[in-house]
Biotite code that builds the C-alpha atoms (Angstrom):
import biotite.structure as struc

atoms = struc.array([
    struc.Atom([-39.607, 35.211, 67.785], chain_id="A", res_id=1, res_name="UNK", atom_name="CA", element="C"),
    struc.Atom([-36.668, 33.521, 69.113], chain_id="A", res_id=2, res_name="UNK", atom_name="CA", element="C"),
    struc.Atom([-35.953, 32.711, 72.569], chain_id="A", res_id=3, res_name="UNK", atom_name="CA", element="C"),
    struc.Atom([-33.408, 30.803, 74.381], chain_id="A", res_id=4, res_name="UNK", atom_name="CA", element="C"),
    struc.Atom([-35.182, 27.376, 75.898], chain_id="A", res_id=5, res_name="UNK", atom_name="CA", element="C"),
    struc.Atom([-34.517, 26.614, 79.454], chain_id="A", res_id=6, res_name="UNK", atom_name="CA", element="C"),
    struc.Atom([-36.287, 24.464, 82.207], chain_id="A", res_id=7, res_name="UNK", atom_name="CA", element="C"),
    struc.Atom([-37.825, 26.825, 84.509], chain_id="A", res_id=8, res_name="UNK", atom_name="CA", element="C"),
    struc.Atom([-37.651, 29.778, 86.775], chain_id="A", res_id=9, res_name="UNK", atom_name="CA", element="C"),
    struc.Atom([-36.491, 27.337, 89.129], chain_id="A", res_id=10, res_name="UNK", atom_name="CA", element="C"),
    struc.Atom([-33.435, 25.389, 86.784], chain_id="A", res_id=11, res_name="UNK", atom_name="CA", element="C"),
    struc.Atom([-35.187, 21.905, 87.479], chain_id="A", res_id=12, res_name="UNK", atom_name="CA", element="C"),
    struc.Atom([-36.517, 20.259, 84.410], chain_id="A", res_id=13, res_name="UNK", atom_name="CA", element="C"),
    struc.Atom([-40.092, 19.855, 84.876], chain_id="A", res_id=14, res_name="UNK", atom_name="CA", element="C"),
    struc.Atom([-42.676, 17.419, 83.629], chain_id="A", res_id=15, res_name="UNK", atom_name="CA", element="C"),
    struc.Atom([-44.061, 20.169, 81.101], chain_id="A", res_id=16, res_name="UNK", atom_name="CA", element="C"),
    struc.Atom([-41.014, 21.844, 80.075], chain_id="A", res_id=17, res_name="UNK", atom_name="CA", element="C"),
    struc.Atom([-40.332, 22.673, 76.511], chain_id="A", res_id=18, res_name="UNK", atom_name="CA", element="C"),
    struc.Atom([-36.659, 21.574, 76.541], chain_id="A", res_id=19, res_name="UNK", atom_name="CA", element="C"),
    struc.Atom([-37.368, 18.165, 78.161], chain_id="A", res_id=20, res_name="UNK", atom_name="CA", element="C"),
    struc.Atom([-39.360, 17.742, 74.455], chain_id="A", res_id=21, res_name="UNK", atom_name="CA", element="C"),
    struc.Atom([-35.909, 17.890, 72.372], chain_id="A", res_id=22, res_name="UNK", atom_name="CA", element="C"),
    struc.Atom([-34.253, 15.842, 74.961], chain_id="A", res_id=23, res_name="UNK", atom_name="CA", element="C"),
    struc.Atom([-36.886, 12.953, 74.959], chain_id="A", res_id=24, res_name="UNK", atom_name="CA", element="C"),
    struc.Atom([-36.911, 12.834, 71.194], chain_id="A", res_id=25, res_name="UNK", atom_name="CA", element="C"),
    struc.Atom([-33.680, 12.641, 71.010], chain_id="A", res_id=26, res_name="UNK", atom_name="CA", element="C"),
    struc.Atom([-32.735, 10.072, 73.762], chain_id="A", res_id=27, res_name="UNK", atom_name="CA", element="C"),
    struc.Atom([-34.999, 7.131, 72.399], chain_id="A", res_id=28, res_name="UNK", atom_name="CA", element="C"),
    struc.Atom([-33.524, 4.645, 70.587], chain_id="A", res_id=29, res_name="UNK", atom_name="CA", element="C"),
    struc.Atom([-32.939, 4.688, 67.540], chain_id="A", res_id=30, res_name="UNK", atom_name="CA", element="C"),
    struc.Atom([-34.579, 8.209, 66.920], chain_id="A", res_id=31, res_name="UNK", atom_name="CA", element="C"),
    struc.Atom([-30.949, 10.024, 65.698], chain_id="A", res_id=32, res_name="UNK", atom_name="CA", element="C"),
    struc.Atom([-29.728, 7.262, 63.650], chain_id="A", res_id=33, res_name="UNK", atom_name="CA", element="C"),
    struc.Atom([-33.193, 7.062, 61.361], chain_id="A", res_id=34, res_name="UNK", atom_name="CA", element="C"),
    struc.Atom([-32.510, 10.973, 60.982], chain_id="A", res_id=35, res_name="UNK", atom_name="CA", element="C"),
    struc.Atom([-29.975, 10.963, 60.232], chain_id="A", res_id=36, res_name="UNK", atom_name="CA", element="C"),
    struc.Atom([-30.376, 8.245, 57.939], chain_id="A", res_id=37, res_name="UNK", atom_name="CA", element="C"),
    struc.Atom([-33.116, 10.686, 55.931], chain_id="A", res_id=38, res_name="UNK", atom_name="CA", element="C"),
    struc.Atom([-30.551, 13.342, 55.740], chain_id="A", res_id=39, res_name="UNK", atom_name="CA", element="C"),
    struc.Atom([-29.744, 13.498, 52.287], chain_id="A", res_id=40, res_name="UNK", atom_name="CA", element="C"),
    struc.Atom([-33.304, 11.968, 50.893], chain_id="A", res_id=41, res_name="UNK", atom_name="CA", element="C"),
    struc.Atom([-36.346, 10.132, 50.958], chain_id="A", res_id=42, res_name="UNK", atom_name="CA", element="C"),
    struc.Atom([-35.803, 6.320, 51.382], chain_id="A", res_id=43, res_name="UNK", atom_name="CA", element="C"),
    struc.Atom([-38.082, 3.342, 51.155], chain_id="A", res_id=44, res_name="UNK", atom_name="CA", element="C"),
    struc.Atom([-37.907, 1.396, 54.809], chain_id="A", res_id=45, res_name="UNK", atom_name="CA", element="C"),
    struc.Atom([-35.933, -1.419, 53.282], chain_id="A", res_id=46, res_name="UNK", atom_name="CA", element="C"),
    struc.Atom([-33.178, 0.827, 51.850], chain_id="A", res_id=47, res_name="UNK", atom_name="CA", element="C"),
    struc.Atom([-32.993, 2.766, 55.123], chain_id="A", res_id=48, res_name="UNK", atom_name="CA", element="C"),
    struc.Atom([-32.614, -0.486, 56.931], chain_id="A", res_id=49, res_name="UNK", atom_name="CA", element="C"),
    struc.Atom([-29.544, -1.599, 54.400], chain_id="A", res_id=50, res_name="UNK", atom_name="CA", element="C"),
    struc.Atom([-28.174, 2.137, 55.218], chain_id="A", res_id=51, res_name="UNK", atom_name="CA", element="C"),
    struc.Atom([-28.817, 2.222, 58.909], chain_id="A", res_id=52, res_name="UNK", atom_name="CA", element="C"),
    struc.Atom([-27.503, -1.810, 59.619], chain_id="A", res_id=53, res_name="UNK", atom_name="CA", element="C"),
    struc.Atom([-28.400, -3.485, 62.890], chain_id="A", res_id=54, res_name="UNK", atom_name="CA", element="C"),
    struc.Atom([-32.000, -2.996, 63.715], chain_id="A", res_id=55, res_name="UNK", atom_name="CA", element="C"),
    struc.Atom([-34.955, -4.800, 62.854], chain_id="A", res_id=56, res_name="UNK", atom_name="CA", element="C"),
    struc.Atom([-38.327, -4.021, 60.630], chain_id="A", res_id=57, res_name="UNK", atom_name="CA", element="C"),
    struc.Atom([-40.247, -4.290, 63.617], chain_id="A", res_id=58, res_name="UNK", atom_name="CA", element="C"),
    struc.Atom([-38.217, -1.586, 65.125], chain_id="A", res_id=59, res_name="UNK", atom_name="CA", element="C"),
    struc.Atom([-37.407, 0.517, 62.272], chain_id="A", res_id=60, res_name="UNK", atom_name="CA", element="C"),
    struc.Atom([-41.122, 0.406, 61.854], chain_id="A", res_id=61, res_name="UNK", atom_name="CA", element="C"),
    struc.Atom([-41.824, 1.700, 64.973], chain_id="A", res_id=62, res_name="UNK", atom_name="CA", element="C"),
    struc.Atom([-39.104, 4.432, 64.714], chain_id="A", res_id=63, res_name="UNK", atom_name="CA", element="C"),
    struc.Atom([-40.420, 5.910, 61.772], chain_id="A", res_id=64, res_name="UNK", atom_name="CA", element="C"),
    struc.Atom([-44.058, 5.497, 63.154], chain_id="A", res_id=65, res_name="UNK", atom_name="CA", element="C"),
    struc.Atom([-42.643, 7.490, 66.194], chain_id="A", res_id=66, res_name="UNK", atom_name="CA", element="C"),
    struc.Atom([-41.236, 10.356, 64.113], chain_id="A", res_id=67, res_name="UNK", atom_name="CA", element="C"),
    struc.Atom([-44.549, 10.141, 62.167], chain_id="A", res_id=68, res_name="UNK", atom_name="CA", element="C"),
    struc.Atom([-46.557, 11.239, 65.237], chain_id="A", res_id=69, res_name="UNK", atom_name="CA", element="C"),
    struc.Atom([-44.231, 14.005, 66.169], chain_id="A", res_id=70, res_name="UNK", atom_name="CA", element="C"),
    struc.Atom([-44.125, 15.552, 62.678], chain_id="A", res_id=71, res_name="UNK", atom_name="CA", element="C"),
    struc.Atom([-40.756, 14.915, 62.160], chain_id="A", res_id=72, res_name="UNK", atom_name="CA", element="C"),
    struc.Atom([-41.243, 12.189, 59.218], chain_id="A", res_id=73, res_name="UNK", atom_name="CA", element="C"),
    struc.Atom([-43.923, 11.838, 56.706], chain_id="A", res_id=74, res_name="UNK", atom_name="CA", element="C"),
    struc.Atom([-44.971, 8.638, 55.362], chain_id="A", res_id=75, res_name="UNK", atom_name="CA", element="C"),
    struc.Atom([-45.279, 8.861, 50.848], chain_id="A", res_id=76, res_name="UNK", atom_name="CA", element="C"),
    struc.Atom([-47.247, 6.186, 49.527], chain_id="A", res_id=77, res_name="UNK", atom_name="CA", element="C"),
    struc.Atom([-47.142, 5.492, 45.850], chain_id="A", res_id=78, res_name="UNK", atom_name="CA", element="C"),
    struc.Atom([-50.143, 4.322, 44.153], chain_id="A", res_id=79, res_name="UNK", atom_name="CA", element="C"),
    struc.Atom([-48.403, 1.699, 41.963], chain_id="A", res_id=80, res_name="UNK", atom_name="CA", element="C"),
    struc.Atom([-47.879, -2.005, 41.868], chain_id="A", res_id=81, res_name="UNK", atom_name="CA", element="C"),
    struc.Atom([-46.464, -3.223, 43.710], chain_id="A", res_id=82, res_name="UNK", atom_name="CA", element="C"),
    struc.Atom([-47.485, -0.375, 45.966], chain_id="A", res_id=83, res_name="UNK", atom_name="CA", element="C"),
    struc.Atom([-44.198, 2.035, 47.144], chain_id="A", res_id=84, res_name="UNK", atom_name="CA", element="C"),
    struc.Atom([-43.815, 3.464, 50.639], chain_id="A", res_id=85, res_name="UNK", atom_name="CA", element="C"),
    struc.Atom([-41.246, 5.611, 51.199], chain_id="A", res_id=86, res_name="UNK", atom_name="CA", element="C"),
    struc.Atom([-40.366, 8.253, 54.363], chain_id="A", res_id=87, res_name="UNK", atom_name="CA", element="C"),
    struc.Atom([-38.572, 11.953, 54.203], chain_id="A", res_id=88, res_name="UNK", atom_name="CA", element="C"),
    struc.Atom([-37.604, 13.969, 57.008], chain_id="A", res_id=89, res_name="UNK", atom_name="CA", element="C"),
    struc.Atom([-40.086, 16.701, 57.029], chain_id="A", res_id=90, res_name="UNK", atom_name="CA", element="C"),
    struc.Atom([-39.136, 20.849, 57.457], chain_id="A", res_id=91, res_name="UNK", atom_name="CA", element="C"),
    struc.Atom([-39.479, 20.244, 61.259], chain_id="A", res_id=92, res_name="UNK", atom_name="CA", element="C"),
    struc.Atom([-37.254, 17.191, 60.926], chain_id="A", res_id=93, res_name="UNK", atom_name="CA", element="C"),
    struc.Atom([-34.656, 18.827, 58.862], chain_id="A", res_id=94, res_name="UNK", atom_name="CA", element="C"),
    struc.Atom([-34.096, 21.488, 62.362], chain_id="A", res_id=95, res_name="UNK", atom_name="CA", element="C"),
    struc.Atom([-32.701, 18.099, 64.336], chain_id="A", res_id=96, res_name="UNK", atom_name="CA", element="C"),
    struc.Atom([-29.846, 17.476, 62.068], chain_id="A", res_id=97, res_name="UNK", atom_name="CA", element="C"),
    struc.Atom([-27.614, 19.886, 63.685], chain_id="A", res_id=98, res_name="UNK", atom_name="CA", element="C"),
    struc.Atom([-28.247, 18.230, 67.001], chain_id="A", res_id=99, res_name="UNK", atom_name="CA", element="C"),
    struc.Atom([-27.510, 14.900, 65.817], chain_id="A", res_id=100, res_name="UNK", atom_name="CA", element="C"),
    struc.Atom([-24.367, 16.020, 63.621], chain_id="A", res_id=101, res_name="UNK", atom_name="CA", element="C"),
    struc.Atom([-23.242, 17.699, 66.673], chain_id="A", res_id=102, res_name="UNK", atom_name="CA", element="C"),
    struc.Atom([-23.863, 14.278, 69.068], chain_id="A", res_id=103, res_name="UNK", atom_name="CA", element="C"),
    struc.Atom([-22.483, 12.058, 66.432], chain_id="A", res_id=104, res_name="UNK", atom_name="CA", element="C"),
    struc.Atom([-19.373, 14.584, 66.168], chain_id="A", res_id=105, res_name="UNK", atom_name="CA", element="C"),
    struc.Atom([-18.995, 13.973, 70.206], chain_id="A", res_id=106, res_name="UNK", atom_name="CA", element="C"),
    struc.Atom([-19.291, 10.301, 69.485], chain_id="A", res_id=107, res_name="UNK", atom_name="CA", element="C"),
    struc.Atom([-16.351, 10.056, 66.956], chain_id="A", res_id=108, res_name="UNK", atom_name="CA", element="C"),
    struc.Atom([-14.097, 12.691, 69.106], chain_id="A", res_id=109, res_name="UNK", atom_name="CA", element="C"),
    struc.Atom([-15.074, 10.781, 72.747], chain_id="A", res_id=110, res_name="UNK", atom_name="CA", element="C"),
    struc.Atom([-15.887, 7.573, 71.815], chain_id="A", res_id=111, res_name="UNK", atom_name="CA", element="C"),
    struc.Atom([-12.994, 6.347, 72.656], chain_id="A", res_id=112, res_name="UNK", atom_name="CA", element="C"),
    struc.Atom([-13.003, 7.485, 76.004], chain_id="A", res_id=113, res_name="UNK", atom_name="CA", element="C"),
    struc.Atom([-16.712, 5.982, 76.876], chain_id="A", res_id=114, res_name="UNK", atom_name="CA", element="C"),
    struc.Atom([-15.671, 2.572, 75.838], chain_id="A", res_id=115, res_name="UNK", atom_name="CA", element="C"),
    struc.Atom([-12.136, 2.917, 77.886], chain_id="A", res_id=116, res_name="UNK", atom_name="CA", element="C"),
    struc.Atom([-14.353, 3.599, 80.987], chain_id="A", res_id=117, res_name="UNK", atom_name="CA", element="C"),
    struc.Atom([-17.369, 1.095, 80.136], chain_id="A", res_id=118, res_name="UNK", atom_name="CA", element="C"),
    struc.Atom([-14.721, -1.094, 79.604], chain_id="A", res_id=119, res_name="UNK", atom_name="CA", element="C"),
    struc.Atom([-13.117, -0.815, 83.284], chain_id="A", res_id=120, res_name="UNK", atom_name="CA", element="C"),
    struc.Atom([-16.272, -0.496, 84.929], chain_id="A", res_id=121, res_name="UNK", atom_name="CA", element="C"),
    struc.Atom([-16.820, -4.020, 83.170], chain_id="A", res_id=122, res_name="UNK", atom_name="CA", element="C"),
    struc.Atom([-13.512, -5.164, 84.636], chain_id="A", res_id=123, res_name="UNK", atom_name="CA", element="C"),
    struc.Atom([-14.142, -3.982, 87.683], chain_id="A", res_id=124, res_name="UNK", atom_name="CA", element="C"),
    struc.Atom([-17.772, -5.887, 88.225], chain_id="A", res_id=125, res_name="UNK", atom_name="CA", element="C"),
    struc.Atom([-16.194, -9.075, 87.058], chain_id="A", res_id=126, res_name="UNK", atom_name="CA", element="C"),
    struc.Atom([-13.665, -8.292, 90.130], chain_id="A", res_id=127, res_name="UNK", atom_name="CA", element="C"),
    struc.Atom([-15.629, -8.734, 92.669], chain_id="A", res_id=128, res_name="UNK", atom_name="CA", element="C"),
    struc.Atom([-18.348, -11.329, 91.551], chain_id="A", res_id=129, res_name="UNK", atom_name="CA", element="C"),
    struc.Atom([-21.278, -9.937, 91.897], chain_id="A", res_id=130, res_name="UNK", atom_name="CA", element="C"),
    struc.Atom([-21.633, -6.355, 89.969], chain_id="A", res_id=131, res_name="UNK", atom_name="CA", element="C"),
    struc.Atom([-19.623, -4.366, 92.294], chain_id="A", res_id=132, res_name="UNK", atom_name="CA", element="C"),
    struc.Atom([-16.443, -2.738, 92.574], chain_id="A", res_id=133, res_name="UNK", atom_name="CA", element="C"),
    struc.Atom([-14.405, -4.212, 95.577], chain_id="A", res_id=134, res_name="UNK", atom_name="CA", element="C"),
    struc.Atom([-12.928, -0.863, 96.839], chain_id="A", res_id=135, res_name="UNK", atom_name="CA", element="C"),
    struc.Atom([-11.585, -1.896, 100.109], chain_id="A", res_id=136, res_name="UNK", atom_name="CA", element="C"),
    struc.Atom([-9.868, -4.842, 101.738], chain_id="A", res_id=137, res_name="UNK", atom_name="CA", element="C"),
    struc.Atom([-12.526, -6.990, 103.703], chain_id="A", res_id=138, res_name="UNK", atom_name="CA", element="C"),
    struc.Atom([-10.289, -7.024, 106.982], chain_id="A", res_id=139, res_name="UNK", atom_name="CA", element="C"),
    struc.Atom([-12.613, -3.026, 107.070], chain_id="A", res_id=140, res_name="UNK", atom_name="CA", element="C"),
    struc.Atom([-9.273, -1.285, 106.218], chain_id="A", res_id=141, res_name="UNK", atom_name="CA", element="C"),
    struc.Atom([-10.296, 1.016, 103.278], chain_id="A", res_id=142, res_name="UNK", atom_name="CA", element="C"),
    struc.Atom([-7.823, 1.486, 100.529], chain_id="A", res_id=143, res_name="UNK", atom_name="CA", element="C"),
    struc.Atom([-7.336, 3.050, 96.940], chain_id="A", res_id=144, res_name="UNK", atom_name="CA", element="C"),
    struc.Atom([-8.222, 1.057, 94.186], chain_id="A", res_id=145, res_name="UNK", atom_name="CA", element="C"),
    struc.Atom([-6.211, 1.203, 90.612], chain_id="A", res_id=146, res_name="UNK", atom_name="CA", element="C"),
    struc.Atom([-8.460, 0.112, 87.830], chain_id="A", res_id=147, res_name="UNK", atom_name="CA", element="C"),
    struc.Atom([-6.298, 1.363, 84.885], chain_id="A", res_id=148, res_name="UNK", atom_name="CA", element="C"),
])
């Protein structure tokens, strides 16, 4: 049985609601880059680390722990010597790549466009010192401010 997910009766997003499950996954760190990482096969944490760039054993470690406990990963362990661990995106997993192509397609098409405006709202703290945008003239005279 399919159904479409939603928060509640009442449109708010509740503690216990089903969709707030894919959106926590999702939104820790990390979590979509290690997926997406597995995609095409099972990789021993070192390799993945190579692939993925930029984050640390301890992390990755915890990452794949993480996916571990929500059935999204399982763990292999190879009883050889030296002994062989290596981690594969499970069936359950394999349903969150569409998600993550979809985000990482939004990243490459907007991308741009998020660090244009991180990038002003930087410029704009620096303005006035202390984290926030000066966005009137201190005589109380309120004015329009051109950040671009």
């Amino acid at each position: 049985m399919t159904t479409t997910p939603h928060p509640s009766p009442t449109g708010r997003f509740i503690a216990d609601c089903r969709a707030r499950i894919g959106f926590d996954v999702l939104t820790r760190t990390w979590t979509a880059v290690v997926i997406f990482g597995l995609r095409e096969r099972p990789r021993r944490p070192g390799e993945l680390r190579t692939a993925i760039g930029g984050i640390s054993a301890k992390v990755l470690n915890e990452t794949l722990r993480r996916l571990e406990d929500d059935g999204l990963v399982e763990r292999r362990r190879y009883a050889e010597a030296p002994p062989r661990v290596e981690y594969a995106l499970t069936p359950l997993g394999r349903t969150l790549l569409g998600p993550v192509e979809a985000l990482g397609s939004w990243g490459i098409e907007y991308g741009d466009a998020v660090t244009a405006a991180q990038e002003r709202a930087e410029r704009r703290r620096e303005g006035t010192g202390d984290g926030r945008a000066l966005d009137y003239i201190p005589t109380g005279r309120h004015h329009e401010v051109d950040m671009e």
